[in-house]
N, C-alpha and C positions, 0 to 999 in steps of 0.2 A: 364776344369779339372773335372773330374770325381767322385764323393760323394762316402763315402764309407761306410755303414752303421754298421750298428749296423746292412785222411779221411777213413781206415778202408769201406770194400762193403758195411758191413751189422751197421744199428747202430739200439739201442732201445732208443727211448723219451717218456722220462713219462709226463701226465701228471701230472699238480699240483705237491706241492712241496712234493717229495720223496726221494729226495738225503739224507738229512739228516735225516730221522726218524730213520735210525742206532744209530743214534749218542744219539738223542735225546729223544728217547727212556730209556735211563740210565741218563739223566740229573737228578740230587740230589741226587744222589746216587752214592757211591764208590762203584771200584770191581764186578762191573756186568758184567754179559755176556749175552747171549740170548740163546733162545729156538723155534723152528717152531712149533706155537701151535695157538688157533683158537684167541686170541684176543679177544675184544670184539667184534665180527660180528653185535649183535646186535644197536649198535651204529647207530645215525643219520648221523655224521659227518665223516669228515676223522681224525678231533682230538680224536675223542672220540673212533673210531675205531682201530686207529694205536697206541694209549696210547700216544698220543705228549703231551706234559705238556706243561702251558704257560710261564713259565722260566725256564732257565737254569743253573745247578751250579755243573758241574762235572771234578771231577780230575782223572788224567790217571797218568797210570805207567808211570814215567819219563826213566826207562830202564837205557841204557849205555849213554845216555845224557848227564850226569853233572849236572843235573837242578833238584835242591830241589823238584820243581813241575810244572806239567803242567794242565792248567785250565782251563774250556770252560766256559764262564758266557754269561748267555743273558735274559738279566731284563724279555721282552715282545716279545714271538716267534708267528711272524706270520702262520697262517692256512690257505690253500685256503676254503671259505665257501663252500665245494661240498660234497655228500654223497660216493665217491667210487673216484679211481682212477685208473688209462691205463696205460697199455704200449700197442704201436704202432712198430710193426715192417715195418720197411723203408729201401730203399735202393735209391744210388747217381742217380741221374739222367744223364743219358749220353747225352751230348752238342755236337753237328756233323751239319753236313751242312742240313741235313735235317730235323731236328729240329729248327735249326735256319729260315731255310724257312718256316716251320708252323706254327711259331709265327708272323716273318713277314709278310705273307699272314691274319696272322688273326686280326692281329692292323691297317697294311694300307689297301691304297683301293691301291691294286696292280697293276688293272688294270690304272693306272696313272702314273705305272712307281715305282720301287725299285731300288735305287742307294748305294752305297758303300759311307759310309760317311768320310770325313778329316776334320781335326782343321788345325789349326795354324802350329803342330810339320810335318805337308805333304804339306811344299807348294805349293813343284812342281808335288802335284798331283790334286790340287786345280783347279776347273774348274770357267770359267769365269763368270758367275753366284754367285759363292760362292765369289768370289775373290770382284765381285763389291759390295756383300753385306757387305765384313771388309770395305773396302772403307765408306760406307756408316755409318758405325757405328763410324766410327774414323769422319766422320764431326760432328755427334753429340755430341761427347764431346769431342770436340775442341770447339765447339760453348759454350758448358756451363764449357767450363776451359781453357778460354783463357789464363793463368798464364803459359799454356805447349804446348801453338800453336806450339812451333817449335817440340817438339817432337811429335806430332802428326801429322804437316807436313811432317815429315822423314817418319812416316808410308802411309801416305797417297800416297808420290812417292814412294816408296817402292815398294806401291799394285799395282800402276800406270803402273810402269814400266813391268813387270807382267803380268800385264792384256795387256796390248799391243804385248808382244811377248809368249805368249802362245796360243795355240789349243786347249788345253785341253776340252772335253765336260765330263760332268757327267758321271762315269764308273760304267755299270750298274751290277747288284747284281752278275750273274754271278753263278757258282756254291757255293755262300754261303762260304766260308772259311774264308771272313774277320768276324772281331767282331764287325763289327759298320755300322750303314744300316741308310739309310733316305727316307721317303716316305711321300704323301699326307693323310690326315683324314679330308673328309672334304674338307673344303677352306685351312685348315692349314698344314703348312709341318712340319714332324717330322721326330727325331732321335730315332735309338733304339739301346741301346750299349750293348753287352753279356760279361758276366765275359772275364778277360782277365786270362793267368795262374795267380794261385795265391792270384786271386779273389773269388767272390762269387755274386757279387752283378750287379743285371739286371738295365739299365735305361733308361727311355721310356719320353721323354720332346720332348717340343716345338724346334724343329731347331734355329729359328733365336736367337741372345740375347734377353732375360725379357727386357733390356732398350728398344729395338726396339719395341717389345711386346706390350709392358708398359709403353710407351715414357712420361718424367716428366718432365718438364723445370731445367732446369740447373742441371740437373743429367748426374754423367757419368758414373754411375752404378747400379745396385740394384738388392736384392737378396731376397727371399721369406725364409718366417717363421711361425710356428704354433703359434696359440697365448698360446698355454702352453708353448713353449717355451722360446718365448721373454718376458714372466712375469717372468719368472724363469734365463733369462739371462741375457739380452738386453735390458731390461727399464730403467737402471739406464744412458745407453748409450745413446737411442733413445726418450726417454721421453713417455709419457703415449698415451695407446692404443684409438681410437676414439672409443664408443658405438656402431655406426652405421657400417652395412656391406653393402656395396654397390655393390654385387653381385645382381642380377636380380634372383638367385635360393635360395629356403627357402635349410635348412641345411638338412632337409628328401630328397631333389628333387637331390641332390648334392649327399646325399650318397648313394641314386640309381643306380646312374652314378656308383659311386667306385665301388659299387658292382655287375657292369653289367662288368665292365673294369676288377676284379678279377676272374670273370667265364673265361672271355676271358685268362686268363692266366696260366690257370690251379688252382687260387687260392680260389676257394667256398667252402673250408672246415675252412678258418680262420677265427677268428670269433673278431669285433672290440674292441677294447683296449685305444684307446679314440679317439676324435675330436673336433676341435675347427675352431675357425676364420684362413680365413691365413692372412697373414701381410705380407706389400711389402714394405722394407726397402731401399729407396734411399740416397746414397751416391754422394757428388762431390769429386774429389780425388786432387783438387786443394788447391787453395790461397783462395776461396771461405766463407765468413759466412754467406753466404743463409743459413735459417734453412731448409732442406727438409722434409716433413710432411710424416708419417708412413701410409702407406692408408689399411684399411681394406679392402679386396677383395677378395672374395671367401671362400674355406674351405680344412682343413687337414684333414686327416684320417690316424690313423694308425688301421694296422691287424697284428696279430700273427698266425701263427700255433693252428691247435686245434686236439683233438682227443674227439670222441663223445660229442662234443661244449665246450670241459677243454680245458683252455688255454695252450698251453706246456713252460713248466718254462725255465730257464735258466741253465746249469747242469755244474757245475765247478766240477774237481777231480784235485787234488794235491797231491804229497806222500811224504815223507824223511824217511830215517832210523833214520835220527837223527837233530837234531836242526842245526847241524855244519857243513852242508852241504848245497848245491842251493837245493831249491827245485823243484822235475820235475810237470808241471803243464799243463792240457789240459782242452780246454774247450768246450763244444759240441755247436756249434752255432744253434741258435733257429732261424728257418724262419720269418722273419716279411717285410710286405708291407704297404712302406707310398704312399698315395696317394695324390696328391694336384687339388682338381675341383673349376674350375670357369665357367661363364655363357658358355664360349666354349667348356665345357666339362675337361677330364684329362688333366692337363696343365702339370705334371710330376708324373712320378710315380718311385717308387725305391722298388727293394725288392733280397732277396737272396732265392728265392724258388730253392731247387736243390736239395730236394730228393722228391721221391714217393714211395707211399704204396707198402709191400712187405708182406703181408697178413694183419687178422682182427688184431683190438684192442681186447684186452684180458683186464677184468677187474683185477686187482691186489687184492688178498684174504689178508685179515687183521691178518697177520702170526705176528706181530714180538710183546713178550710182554715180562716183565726183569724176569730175574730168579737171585734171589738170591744167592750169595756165603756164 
């Protein structure tokens, strides 16, 4: 199953946070409005430029509403620490068979062969190769959950039967129109899946299962994690993280790698947003009270979007005429690339890059200061 992470031609992304300096510009203050005048230019900061106060305490015309009052409060408003602020005009990236093939040529080693890849939901287009490798996955946890040997028998004839009466060989790439390609890097075989309609989000891993990968005694499953994230979700589930990283690569040598893997993808303009340890979280899905230990291995990286090395924010816009209505809401999604490296190099990567540049970044002039009524 597919991760899903975290459209108008033309769009503008600012960076650092500008959506609200409208608003927040008239915090403490009733009945203001605005005026295009120079601001403080002279300012260090983008607070001290844009007039953002550090809290918030403003009342709006409640109108035909109903409502005695309407109120914005916000104790402590954060500022990105930067002296200036962009906009970046961009435009969608068009996805076709021959872009597909450019990426693919430049992640595998082609000459080794690019196939069209199937799961599970294309049996019958599953080639004897792929077929023996479920095979092989279903004895292994059947071995560590013996509690569901029969149902894991039932798959295992399943594949059996299957694999005895099919020809099928690997269908090779072909003119690019499918979304899901598999190739060599290396000793190791990879997948690389393109947004589907309705998506957004690219993903570039290991072919075979992490278990197979990963192989752990009496596992019949397991699934990787940033260590920011398993402190912040999963430790109360999986028990405490070990110190040690038993990667073979210091955490500079690893995010080399990331960052040789984001040139390769068109993504050398984002710039890192954090990193940590990765965690490989094994599960038995049986009758099982093995405890399975959490192993430190490898490293995460996440990347964002940048315009002149500013991060680009997150831009939500909402509207209502009135409180007693749905409100209509859009949200401009912000590019980001996670990365997961181990001694083998990218062991997975996910990101939703899908627009490119469509002229310069333009610095944004420190225009907006309150005018009094």
């Amino acid at each position: 199953m597919r991760r899903k992470l975290w459209r108008n031609k033309k769009l503008v992304m600012l960076a650092a946070v500008f959506s609200c300096a409208v608003a927040l510009t008239a915090c403490g203050k009733k009945n203001a409005d605005y005026d295009i005048d120079g601001g403080n230019a002279d300012g260090g900061s983008v607070q001290s430029k844009y007039d953002i106060p550090e809290s918030c305490d403003v009342t709006f015309d409640s109108g035909s509403t109903g409502l005695k009052k309407i109120q914005l409060t916000d104790a402590d408003i954060t500022v990105p620490e930067t002296g200036a602020m962009y906009v970046a005009p961009v435009k969608m990236k068009e996805t076709d068979p021959e872009s597909r093939k450019e990426l693919v040529d430049t992640l595998f080693d082609a000459d080794k062969g690019v196939y069209v890849y199937y799961d599970m939901e294309h049996m019958d287009k599953l080639s004897k190769e792929d077929i023996q490798a479920y095979i092989d996955l279903y004895e292994v946890q059947k071995k560590a959950d013996p509690s569901h040997a029969s149902n894991y028998d039932s798959d295992i004839d399943r594949m059996n039967r299957l694999l005895q009466t099919t020809s099928k060989q690997r269908e090779k790439a072909g003119d690019y129109s499918a979304d899901e390609y598999m190739g060599m890097v290396g000793d190791l075989e990879y997948r690389l899946s393109f947004p589907q309609e309705g998506e957004a989000d690219t993903l570039f891993r290991i072919k075979e299962d992490l278990l197979q990968y990963r192989p752990m005694d009496g596992a019949t499953g397991v699934i990787t994690s940033s260590a920011e994230e398993y402190n912040t979700s999963m430790s109360e589930e999986y028990g405490e993280l070990s110190d040690i990283n038993e990667c073979s690569l210091s955490i500079d040598e690893a995010r080399q790698m990331a960052e040789e893997f984001l040139d390769k993808i068109g993504g050398s303009e984002a710039v890192l947003q954090s990193e940590s340890d990765l965690c490989w979280l094994y599960r038995n899905d049986g009758e099982s009270d093995q405890e399975l230990p959490v192993v430190v291995d490898g490293y995460s990286f996440e990347y964002i979007r940048s315009v002149e090395d500013q991060p680009v924010s997150d831009v939500a816009v909402w509207t209502a005429d009135n409180l007693r209505q749905a409100n209509g809401f859009v949200n401009v999604p912000i590019e980001k690339y996670a990365i997961q490296v181990d001694a083998n190099g990218v062991i997975e990567a996910l990101w939703n890059s899908y627009l490119e540049a469509d002229g310069s970044p333009q610095a944004v002039p420190p225009y907006l200061t309150k005018k009094e009524s």
